[in-house]
C-alpha positions in Angstrom: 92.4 36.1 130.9 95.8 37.2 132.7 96.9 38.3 136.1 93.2 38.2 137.9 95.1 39.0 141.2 96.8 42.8 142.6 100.4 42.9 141.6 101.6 45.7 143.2 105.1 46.8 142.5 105.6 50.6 143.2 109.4 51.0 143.2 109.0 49.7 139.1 106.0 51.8 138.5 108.2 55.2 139.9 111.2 54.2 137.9 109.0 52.9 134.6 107.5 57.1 134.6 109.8 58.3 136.3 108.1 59.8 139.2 111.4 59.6 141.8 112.8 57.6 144.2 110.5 55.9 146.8 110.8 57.3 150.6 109.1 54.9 152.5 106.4 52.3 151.9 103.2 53.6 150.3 100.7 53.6 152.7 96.6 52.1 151.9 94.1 55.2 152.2 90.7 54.8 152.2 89.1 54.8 149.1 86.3 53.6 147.1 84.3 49.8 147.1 86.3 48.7 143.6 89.7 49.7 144.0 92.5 50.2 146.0 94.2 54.1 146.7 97.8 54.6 148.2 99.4 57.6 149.1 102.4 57.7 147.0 105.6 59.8 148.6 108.8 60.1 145.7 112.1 62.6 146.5 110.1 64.6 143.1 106.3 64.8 144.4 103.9 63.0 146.7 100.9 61.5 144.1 97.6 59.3 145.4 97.4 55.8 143.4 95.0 54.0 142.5 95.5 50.7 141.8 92.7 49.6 139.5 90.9 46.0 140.1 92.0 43.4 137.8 88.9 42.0 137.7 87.8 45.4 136.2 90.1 45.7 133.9 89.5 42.4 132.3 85.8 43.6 131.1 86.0 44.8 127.3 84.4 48.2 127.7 87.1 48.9 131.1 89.7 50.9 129.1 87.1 52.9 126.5 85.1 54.0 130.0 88.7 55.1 131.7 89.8 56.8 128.6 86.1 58.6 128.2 86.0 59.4 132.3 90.0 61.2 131.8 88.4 62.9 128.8 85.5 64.2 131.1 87.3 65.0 134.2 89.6 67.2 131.8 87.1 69.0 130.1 85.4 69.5 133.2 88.3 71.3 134.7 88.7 73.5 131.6 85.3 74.5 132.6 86.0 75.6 135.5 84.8 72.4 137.7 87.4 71.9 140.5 88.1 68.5 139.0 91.4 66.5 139.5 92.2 64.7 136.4 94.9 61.9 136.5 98.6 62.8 135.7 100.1 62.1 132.2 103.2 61.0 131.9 105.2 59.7 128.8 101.8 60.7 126.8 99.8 58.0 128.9 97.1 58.8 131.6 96.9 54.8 132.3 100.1 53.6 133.9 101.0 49.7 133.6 103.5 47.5 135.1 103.4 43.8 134.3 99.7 44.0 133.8 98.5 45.7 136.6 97.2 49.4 135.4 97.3 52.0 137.9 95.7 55.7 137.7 98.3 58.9 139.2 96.7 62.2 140.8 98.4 64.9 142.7 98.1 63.9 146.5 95.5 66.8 147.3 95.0 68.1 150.7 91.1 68.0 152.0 88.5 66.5 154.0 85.4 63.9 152.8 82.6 65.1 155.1 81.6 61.9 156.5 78.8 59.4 155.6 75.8 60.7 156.9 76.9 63.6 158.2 74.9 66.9 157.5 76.2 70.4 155.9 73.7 72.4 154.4 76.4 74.5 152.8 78.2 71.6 151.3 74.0 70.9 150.0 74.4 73.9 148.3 77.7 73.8 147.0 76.7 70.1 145.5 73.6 71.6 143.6 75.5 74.6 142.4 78.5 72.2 140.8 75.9 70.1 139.4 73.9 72.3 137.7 77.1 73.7 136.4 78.3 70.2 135.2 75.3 69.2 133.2 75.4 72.9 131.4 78.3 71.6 129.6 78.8 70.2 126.4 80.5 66.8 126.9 79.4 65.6 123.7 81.8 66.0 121.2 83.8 63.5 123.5 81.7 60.6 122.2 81.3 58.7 119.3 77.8 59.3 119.0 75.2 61.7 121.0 74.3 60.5 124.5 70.8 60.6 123.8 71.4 58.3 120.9 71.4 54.3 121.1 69.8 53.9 124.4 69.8 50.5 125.8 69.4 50.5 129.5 71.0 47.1 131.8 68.1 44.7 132.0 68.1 44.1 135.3 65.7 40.8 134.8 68.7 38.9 133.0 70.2 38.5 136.1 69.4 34.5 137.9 68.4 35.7 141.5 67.4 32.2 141.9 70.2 30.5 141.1 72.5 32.7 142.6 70.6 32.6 146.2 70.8 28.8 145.6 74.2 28.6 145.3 75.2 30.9 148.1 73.1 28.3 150.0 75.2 25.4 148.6 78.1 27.7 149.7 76.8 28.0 153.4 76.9 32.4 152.6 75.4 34.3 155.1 72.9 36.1 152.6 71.4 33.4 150.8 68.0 33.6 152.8 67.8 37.1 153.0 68.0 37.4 149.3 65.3 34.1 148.5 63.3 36.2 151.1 63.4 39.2 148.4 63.4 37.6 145.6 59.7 38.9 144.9 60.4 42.6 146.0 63.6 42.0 143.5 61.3 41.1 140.5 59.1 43.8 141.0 61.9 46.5 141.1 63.0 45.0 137.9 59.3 45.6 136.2 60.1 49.4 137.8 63.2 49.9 136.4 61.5 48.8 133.0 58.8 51.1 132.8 60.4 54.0 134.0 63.6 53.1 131.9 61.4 54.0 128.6 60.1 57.5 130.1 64.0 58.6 130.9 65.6 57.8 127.4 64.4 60.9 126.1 67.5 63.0 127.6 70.9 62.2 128.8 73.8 64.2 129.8 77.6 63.1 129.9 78.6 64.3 134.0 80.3 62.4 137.0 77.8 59.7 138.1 78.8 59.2 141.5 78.8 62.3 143.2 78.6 61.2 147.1 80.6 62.3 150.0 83.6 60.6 149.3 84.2 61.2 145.8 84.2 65.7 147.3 87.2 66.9 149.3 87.1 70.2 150.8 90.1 72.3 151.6 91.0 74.4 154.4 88.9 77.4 153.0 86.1 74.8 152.8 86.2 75.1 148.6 85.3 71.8 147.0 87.6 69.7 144.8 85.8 66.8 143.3 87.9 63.5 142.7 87.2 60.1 141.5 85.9 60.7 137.8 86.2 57.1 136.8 82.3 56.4 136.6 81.8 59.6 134.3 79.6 58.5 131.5 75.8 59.6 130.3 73.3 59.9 132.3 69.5 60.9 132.9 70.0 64.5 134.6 67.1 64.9 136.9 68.0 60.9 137.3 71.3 62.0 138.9 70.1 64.8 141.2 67.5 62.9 142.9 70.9 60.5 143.7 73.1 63.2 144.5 70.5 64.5 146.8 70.0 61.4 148.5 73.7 60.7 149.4 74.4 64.4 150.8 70.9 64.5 153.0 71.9 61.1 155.0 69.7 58.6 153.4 72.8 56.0 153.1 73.0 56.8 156.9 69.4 55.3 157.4 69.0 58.8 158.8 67.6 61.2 155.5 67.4 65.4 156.2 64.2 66.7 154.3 66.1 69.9 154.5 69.5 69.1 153.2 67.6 67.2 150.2 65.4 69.9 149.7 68.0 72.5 149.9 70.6 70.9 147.6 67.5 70.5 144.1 66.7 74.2 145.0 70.4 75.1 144.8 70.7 72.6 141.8 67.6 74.7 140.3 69.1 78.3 141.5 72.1 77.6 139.4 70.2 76.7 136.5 69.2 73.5 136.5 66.1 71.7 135.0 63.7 69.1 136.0 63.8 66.5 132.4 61.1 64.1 134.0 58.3 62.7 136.1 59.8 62.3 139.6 58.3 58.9 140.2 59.8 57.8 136.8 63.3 59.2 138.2 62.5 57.9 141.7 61.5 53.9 140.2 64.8 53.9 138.2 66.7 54.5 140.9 66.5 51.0 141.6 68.4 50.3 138.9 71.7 51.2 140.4 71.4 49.3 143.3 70.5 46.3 141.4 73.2 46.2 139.5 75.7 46.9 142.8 73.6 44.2 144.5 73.7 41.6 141.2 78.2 42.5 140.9 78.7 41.8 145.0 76.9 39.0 144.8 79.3 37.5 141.9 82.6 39.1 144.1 80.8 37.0 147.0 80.6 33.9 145.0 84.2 34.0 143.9 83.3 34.7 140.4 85.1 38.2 140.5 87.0 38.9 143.3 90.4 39.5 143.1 90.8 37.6 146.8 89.7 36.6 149.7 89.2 40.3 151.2 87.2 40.9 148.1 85.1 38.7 148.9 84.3 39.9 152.2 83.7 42.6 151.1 81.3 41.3 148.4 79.4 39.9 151.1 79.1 42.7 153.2 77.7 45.0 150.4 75.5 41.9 149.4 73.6 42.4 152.6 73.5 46.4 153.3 72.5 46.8 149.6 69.6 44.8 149.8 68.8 46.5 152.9 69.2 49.6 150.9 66.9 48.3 148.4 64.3 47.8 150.9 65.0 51.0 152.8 64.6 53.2 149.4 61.6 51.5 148.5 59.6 52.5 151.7 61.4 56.1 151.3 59.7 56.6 148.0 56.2 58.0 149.4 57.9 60.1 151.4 60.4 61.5 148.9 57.1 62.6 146.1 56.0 64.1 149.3 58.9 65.9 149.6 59.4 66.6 146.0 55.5 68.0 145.4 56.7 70.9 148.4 59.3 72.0 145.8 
């Protein structure tokens, strides 16, 4: 299986592709849930690292779904996305150094608006950019058409039981809240399901994970959107509804009707079309999150966590996800309220 730990070595990974001489120690920035970002200073440029998770890397699909994300972050840009692909060097996008693969960008200057905070021009801006992303042809970048060979995660393989029993064993914090869900869980699996079958009708290649963190903004408050590792295919309307619900506060526990309303009439402004019922979109939804909640719980258990602070962190996502389960479900009324207004 190989090296399921970080093994960091900067001063070989500069010399290796010849990015310069190190100035000082890199320094951890805050990044994303999987993987770990530095910011990179060399006497020839100063670059943002990310040092991808072992664990991640060990799956078989890991380096086909970097390769296609680089592709799409490319071809965005080339379309006139403010995208930031990752830097090539010696003909190689993915940069290893006794197995540990790391990703290179550009250090880029810029703000993330923070979590839960509200901008109803960034709302705008959002829609506009993703209308404009799912106008373009990504297609010829795959093997086969997106809408071909649909086989959505079956959330219902996943042993809730047995994992809630073994975090007991374990003495985890979370094992009663989750056998205390366990029916809620079983019934947003027969959602998923049922609305999986109404969505496979249209998918478009586009970023996938388009929240706060993943947009910087520069001092003239343009846009530049980072992070294209989870590009892949997608249901359209499926991804606005999620888009919309990270940049109107919903993650905050604190949702804008006004911010998600604005950013789908920006979204439809600039071209973009509704592809499905929104309760379909809206029951899918929980799809994500049960996948996030089924992959802490196995970084909580041990079974992939790179160490210990991955599993902490495992465990805390463990228990805000499934109160984010629980939070979306009760939102959904609302939201088809919202959504009918349109």
């Amino acid at each position: 299986m190989g090296n399921l730990n970080y093994n960091l070595n900067f001063e070989m990974l500069c010399a290796k592709y010849e990015l310069g001489h190190l100035k000082n120690e890199p320094e951890q920035v805050t990044g994303g849930l999987l993987h770990r970002m530095y910011r990179l200073q060399t006497d020839k440029a100063l670059y943002a690292v990310k040092a991808l998770n072992p664990q991640i890397m060990q799956r078989d699909t890991a380096m086909y779904n970097y390769t296609l994300s680089e592709k799409v972050a490319n071809m965005a840009y080339q379309n006139g996305i403010n995208a930031v692909p990752a830097i090539v060097s010696k003909d190689r996008f993915m940069h290893e150094v006794e197995g540990q693969f790391y990703l290179l960008f550009p250090w880029v200057e810029g703000k993330a608006l923070p979590s839960g905070e509200i901008d109803m021009e960034c709302c705008k801006w959002i829609g506009e950019i993703l209308a404009k992303i799912h106008k373009i042809d990504f297609s010829t970048l795959l093997d086969h058409h997106p809408n071909e060979n649909f086989e959505p995660v079956n959330a219902s393989t996943v042993r809730w039981n047995e994992y809630a029993l073994q975090a007991k064993e374990e003495g985890l914090e979370w094992s009663n809240l989750l056998f205390d869900n366990l029916s809620k869980i079983n019934h947003w699996e027969q959602l998923v399901k049922s609305s999986a079958e109404q969505l496979s009708n249209y998918r478009v290649i586009s970023h996938r994970d388009l929240d706060q963190k993943n947009v910087l903004w520069d001092v003239q408050h343009v846009p530049i959107i980072i992070d294209w590792e989870a590009a892949g295919p997608i249901h359209p309307t499926q991804e606005l509804i999620d888009v919309a619900l990270y940049w109107s506060g919903f993650e905050s526990g604190s949702i804008s009707n006004d911010a998600f309303c604005t950013l789908i009439s920006s979204y439809r402004d600039h071209g973009g079309e509704i592809y499905a019922n929104w309760s379909d979109v809206l029951n899918y939804g929980f799809h994500g999150k049960l996948e996030w909640l089924a992959y802490n719980i196995r970084r909580s258990l041990g079974q992939e966590s790179a160490d210990d602070a991955e599993r902490e962190l495992g465990t805390l996502e463990v228990i805000s996800t499934i109160t984010a389960l629980n939070d979306y479900d009760d939102f959904i009324p609302m939201c088809l309220l919202w959504l009918s207004d349109l």
